[in-house]
C-alpha positions as CSV (number, residue, x, y, z in Angstrom):
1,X,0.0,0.0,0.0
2,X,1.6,3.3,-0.8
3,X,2.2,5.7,1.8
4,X,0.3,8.7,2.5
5,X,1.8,11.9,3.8
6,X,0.8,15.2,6.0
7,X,0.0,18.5,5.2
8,X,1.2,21.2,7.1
9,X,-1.3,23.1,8.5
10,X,1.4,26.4,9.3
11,X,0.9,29.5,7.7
12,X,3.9,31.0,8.5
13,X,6.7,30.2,5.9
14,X,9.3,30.2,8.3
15,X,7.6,27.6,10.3
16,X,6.7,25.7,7.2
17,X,10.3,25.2,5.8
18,X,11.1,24.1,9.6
19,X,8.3,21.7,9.9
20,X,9.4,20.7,6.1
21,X,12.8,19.7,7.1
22,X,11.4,17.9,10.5
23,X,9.5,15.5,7.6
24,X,12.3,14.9,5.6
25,X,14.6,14.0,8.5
26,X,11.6,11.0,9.8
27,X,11.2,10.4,5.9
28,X,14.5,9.6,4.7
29,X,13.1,7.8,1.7
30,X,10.9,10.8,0.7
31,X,12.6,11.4,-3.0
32,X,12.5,15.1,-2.8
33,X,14.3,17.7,-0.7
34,X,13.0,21.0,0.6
35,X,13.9,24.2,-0.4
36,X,14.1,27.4,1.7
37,X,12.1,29.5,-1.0
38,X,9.3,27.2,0.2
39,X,9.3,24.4,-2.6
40,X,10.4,20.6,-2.5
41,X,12.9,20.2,-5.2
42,X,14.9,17.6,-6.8
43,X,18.3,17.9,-9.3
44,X,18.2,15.8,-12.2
45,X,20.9,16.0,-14.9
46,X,22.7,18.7,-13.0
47,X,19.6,20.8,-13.4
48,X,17.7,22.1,-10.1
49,X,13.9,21.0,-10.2
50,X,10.6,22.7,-8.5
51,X,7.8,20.2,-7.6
52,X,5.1,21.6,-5.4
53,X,5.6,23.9,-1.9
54,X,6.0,22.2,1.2
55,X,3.0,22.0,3.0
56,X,1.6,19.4,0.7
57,X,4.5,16.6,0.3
58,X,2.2,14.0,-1.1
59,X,1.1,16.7,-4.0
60,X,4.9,17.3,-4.4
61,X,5.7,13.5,-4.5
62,X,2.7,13.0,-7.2
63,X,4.1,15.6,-9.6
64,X,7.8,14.1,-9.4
65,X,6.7,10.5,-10.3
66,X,4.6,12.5,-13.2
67,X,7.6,13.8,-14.7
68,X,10.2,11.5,-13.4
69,X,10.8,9.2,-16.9
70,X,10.5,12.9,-19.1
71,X,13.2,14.6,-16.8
72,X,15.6,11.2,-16.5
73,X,15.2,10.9,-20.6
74,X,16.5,14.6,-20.9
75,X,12.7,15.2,-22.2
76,X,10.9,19.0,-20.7
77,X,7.6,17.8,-19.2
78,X,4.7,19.2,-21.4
79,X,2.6,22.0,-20.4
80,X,-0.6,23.7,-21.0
81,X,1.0,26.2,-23.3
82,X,2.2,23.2,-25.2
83,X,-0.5,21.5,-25.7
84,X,-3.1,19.3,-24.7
85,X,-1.7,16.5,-22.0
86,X,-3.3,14.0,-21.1
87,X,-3.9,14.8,-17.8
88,X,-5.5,18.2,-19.1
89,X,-7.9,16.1,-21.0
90,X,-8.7,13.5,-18.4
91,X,-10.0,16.5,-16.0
92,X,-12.4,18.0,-19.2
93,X,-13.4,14.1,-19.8
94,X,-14.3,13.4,-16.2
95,X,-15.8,16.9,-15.6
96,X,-18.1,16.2,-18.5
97,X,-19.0,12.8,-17.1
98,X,-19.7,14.4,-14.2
99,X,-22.3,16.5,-15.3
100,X,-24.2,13.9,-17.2
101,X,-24.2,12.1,-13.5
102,X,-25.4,15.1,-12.3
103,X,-28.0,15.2,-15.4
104,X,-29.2,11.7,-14.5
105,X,-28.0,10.1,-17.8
106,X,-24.9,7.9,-16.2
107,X,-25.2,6.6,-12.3
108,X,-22.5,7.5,-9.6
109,X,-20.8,3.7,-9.7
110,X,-20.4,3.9,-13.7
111,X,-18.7,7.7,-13.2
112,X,-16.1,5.7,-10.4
113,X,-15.4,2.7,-13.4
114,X,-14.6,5.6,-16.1
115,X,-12.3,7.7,-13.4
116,X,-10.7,4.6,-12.4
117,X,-9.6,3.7,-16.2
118,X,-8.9,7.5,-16.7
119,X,-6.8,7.2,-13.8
120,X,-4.6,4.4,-14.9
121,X,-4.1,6.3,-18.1
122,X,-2.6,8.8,-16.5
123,X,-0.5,7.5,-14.1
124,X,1.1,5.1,-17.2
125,X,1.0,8.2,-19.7
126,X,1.6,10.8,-17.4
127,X,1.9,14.7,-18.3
128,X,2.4,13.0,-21.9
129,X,1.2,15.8,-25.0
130,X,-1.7,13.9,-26.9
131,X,-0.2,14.6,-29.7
132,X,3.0,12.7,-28.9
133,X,1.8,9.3,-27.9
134,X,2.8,7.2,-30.5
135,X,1.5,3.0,-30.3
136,X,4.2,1.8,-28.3
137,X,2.7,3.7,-25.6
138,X,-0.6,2.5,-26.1
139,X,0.8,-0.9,-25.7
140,X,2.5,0.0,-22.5
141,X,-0.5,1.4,-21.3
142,X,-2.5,-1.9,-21.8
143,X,0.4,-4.5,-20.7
144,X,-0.1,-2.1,-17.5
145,X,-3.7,-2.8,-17.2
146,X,-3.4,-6.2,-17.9
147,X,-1.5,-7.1,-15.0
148,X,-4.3,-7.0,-12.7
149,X,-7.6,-7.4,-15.0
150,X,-8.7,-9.9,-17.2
151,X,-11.5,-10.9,-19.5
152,X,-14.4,-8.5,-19.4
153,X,-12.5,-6.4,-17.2
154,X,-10.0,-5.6,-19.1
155,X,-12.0,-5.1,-22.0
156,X,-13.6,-2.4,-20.2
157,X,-11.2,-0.6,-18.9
158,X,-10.0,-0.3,-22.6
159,X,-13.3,0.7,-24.0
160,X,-13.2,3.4,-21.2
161,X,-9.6,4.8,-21.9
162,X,-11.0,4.9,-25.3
163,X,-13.8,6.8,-25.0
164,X,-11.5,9.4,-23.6
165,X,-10.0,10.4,-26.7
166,X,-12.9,10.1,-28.3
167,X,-14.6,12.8,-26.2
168,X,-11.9,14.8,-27.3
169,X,-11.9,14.1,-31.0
170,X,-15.4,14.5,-30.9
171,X,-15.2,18.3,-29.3
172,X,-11.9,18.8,-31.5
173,X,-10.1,19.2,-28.6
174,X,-7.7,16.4,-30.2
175,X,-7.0,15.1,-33.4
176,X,-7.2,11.0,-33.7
177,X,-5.0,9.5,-31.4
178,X,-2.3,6.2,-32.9
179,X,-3.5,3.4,-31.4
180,X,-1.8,1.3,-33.3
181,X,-2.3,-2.4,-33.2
182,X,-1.9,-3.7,-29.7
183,X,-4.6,-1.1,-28.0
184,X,-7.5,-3.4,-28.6
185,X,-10.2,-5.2,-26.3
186,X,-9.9,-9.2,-26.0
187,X,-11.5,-10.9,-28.7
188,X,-14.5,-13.6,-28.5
189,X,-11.9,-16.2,-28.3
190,X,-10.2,-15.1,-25.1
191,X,-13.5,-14.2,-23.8
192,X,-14.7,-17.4,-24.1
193,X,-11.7,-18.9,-22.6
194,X,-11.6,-17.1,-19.5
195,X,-15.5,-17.7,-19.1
196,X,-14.5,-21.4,-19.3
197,X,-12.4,-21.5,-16.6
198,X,-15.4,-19.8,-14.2
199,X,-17.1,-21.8,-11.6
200,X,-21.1,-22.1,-12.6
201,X,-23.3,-19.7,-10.6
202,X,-25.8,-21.8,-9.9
203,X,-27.9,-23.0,-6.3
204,X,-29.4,-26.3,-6.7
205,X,-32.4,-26.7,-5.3
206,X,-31.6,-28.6,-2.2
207,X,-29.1,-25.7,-1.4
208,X,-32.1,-22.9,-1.6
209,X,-34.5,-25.1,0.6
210,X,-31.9,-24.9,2.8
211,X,-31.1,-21.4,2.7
212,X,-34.7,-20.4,3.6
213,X,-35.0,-22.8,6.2
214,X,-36.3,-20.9,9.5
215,X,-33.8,-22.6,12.0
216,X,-30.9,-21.8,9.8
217,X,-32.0,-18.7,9.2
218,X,-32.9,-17.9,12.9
219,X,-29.3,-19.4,13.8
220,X,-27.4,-16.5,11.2
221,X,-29.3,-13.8,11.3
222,X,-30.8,-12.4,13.8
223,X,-32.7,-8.7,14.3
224,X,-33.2,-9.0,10.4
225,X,-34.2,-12.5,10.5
226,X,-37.7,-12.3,8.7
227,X,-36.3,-9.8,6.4
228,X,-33.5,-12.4,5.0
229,X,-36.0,-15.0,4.3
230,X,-38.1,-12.7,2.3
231,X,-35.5,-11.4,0.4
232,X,-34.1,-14.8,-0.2
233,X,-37.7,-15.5,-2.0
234,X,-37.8,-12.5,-3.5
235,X,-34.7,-13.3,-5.1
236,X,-35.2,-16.7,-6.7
237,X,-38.9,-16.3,-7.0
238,X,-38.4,-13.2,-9.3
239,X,-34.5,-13.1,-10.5
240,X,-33.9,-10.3,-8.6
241,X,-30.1,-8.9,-7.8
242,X,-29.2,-7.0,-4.4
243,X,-29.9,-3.6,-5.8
244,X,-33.3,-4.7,-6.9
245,X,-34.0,-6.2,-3.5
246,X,-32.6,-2.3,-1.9
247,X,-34.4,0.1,-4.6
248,X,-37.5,-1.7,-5.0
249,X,-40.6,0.3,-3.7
250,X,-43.8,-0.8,-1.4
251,X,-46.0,0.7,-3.9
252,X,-45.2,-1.2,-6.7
253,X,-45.8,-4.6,-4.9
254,X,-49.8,-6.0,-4.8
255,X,-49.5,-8.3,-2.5
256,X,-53.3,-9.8,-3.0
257,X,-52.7,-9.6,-6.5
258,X,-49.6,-11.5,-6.2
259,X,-47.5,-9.4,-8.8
260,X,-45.5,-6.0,-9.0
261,X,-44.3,-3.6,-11.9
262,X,-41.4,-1.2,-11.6
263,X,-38.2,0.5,-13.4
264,X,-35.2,-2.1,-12.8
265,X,-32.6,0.5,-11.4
266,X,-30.2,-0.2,-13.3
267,X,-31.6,0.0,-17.0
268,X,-34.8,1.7,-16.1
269,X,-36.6,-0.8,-18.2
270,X,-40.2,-1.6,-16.8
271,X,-40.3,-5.0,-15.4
272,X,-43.3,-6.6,-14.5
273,X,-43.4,-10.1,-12.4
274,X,-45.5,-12.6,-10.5
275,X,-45.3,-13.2,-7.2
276,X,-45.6,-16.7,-5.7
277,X,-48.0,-17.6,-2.4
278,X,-44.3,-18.5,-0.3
279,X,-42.9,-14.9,-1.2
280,X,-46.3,-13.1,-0.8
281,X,-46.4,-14.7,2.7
282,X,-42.8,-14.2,3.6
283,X,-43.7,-10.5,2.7
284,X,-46.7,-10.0,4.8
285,X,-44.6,-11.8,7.7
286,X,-41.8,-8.5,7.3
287,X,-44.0,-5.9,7.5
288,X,-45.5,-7.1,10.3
289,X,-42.3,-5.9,11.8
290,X,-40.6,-3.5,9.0
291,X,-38.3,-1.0,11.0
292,X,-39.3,2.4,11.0
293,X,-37.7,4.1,7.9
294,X,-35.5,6.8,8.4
295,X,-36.0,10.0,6.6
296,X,-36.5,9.8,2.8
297,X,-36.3,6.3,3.1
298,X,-40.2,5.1,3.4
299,X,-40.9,4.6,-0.1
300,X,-38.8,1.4,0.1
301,X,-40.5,-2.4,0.8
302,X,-37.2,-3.5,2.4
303,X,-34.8,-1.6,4.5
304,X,-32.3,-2.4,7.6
305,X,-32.7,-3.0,10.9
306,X,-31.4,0.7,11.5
307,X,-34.5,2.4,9.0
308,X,-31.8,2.2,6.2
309,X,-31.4,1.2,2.8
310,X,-29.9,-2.1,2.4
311,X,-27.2,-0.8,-0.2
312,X,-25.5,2.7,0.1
313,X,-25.0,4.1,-3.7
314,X,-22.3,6.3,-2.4
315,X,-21.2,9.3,-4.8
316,X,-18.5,10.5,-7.2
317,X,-15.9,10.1,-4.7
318,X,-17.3,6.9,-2.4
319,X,-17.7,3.7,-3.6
320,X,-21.3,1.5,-3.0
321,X,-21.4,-0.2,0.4
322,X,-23.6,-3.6,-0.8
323,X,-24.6,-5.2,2.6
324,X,-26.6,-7.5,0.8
325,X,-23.7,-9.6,-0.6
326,X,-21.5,-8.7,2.0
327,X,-23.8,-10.5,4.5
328,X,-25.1,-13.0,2.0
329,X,-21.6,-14.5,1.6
330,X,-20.9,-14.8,5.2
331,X,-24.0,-16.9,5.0
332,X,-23.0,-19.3,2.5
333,X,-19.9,-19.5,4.0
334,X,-21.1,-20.7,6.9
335,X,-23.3,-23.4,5.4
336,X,-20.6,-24.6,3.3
337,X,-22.1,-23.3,-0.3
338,X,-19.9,-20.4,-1.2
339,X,-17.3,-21.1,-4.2
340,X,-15.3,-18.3,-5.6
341,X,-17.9,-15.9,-7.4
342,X,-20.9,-17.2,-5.7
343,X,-23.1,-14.8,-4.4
344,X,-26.1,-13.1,-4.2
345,X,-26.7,-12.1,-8.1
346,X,-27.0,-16.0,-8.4
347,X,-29.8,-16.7,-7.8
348,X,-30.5,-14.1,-11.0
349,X,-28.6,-17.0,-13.2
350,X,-30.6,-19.7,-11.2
351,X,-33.9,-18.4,-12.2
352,X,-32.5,-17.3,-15.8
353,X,-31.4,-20.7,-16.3
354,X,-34.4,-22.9,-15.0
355,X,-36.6,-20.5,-16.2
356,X,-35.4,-20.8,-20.1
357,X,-36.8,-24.3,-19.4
358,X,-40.2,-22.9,-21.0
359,X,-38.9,-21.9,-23.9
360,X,-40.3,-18.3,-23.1
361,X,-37.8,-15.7,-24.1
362,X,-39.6,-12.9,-24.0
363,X,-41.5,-13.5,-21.0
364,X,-38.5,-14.2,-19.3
365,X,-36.3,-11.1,-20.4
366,X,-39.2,-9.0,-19.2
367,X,-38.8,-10.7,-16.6
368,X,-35.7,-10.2,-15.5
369,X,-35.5,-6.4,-17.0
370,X,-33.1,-7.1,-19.8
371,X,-33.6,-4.1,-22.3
372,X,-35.0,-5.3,-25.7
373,X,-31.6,-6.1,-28.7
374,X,-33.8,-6.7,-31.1
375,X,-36.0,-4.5,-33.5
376,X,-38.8,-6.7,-32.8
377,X,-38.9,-6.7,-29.4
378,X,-37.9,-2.9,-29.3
379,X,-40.6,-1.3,-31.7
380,X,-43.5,-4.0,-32.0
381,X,-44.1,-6.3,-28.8
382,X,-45.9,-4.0,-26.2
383,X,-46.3,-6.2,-24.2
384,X,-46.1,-9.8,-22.5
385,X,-49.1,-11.4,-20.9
386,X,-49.3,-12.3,-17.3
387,X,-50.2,-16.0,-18.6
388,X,-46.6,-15.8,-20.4
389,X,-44.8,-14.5,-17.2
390,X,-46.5,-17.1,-15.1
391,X,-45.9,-19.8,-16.8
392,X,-41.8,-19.3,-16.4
393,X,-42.4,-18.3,-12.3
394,X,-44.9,-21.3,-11.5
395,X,-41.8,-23.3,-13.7
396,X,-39.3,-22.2,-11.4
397,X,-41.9,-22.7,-8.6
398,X,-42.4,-26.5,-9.2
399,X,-38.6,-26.8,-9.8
400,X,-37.9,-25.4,-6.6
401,X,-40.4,-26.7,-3.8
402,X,-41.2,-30.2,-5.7
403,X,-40.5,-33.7,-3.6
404,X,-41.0,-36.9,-4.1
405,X,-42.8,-39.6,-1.8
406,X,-40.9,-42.1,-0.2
407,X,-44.3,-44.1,-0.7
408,X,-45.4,-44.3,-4.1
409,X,-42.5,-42.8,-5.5
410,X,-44.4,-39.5,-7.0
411,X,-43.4,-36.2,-7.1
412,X,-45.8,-33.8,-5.5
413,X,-45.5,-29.8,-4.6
414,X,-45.3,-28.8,-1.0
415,X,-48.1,-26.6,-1.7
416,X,-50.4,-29.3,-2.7
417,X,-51.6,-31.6,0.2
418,X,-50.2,-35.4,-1.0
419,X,-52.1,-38.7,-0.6
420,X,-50.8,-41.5,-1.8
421,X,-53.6,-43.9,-4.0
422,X,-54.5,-47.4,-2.0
């Protein structure tokens, strides 16, 4: 972990360079060395260098490593009045991005995955000019990436870095960048590969059944309890994810209808779906004893034991707190079912993948909020019947709560009284 340094909190430069000196003695390793005109500096090639003043050593630091390779190659670190850098256009790009979060059009967590790849770029390119990087850079940059991401990962963080330069083409803030060959996302192949390798994310059904069992419920959780095991329904009865489960509201639910309709949060697609008996019961059990919500957070069916939402979004500059699979995985470590990438967006792929059983697509994409990729489904199915969307929930019901008799051998459903024939 790299280390983080003071600021000094002096106003008095006098005080400052003392205090700087003071740093530098308990920081031996500190690269830099301070200056009495108030600056931490650094020689290179017999040549005296300014880096930042010396209240803020860690601002210093960042703008040495910046220029370190141009300065040690005999190179003059570019500038505004050179140019554009690509730092300079990583600040327009994000503040642009920023606004259209700010407009609604892009969420806070997609905003953190752009910075993140428009960070990378520039610690690897640093205060480079745009107009300089040449395709050996661009290949640099994505070896650098490619150390710790793979796969889809990677191939997002590449279509990010991207769309960059493309903001600035677009404004003619740039002209085309030289990619050259090696900048280029992972093809199918690779893709494929990698997904090969992945562990399923799939609960059987034995594994579910035992999930929503009271007692080992009861013995996990414990002031949320009644909350788990209707979330736990929620989730396989209707393919929801954790945000679903935090962002979906009361209103939307009809509980003696036994269905709900909403805008999936994360596509803003409207998704209808059919509730079973189990999950309308387990529902009715919660809000016998829902929490009181704290302020502006009423509107939700399920919330924390403290009145708040189950997931914190967080903002530009703090990542999303997800309690749901924080917790969840806890729980299926302790009954023995967690694998590496298990979690609690599987059951979304369990009732995907029993679902498709039917053989109804549209139902179930609808379903499970996809949004529509085909000109069919965008422009001239309005909509799905509740027959349809029944048929692939009452599938994934009988999948999931069917037994058979030790008797006569039959399958029956638990919700069905069973009598075996004389």
């Amino acid at each position: 972990m790299a280390k983080t340094y003071p600021v000094c909190t002096e106003t008095d430069k006098a005080k400052i360079v003392a205090w700087a000196r003071q740093f530098k003695r308990r920081n031996p390793d500190y690269p830099l060395t301070p200056h009495p005109i108030g600056y931490w500096c650094k020689k290179v090639a017999g040549k005296q260098h300014r880096f930042g003043k010396l209240a803020d050593p860690e601002a210093a630091l960042e703008k040495w490593l910046d220029q370190k390779e141009d300065l040690q190659a005999g190179r003059q670190p570019a500038t505004e009045a050179d140019g554009v850098t690509v730092r300079s256009l990583a600040k327009r790009y994000l503040a642009a991005s920023l606004q259209r979060v700010n407009d609604g059009e892009i969420g806070h967590t997609t905003y953190r995955i752009y910075k993140r790849a428009v960070d990378e770029s520039c610690d690897v390119l640093g205060d480079r000019l745009v107009s300089s990087l040449q395709p050996d850079d661009f290949a640099k940059l994505r070896k650098a990436i490619a150390e710790h991401l793979t796969g889809h990962g990677l191939k997002a963080a590449i279509t990010f870095t991207r769309a960059m330069f493309k903001y600035g083409v677009e404004n003619h803030i740039i002209d085309q960048p030289r990619y050259g060959t090696e900048f280029k996302i992972p093809g199918q192949k690779a893709l494929r590969r990698l997904a090969a390798d992945k562990p399923e994310k799939f609960f059987d059904r034995q594994q579910i059944l035992t999930m929503l069992d009271r007692d080992k419920i009861a013995g996990y959780f414990q002031r949320n309890r009644v909350a788990w095991r209707a979330m736990i329904l929620m989730a396989v009865n209707c393919g929801f994810s954790s945000i679903d489960i935090s962002e979906i509201p009361a209103a939307v639910v009809d509980l003696d209808a036994g269905r709900f309709q909403f805008q999936r949060p994360k596509t803003l697609v409207d998704r209808p779906g059919i509730l079973w008996p189990e999950t309308c019961a387990a529902i009715r059990e919660y809000l016998k004893v829902k929490p009181h919500a704290k302020r502006g957070h009423g509107w939700r069916l399920f919330i924390n034991s403290a009145g708040s939402p189950w997931i914190k979004q967080g903002t530009a500059d703090s990542t999303r707190t997800d309690v749901i699979t924080i917790t969840f995985r806890r729980y299926l470590q302790r009954l023995g079912f967690y694998t590496r990438g298990c979690n609690f967006g599987t059951f979304r792929h369990t009732f995907a993948t029993i679902g498709s059983e039917t053989g109804e697509r549209y139902a179930l994409e609808r379903l499970l909020g996809h949004v529509a990729d085909g000109i069919t489904e965008r422009h001239y199915i309005e909509f799905v019947s509740d027959d349809r969307l029944k048929r692939v929930t009452d599938h994934v019901r009988k999948w999931l709560f069917r037994s058979r008799c030790d008797q006569c051998g039959r399958h029956y459903h638990a919700w069905k009284p069973h009598r075996c024939e004389e």
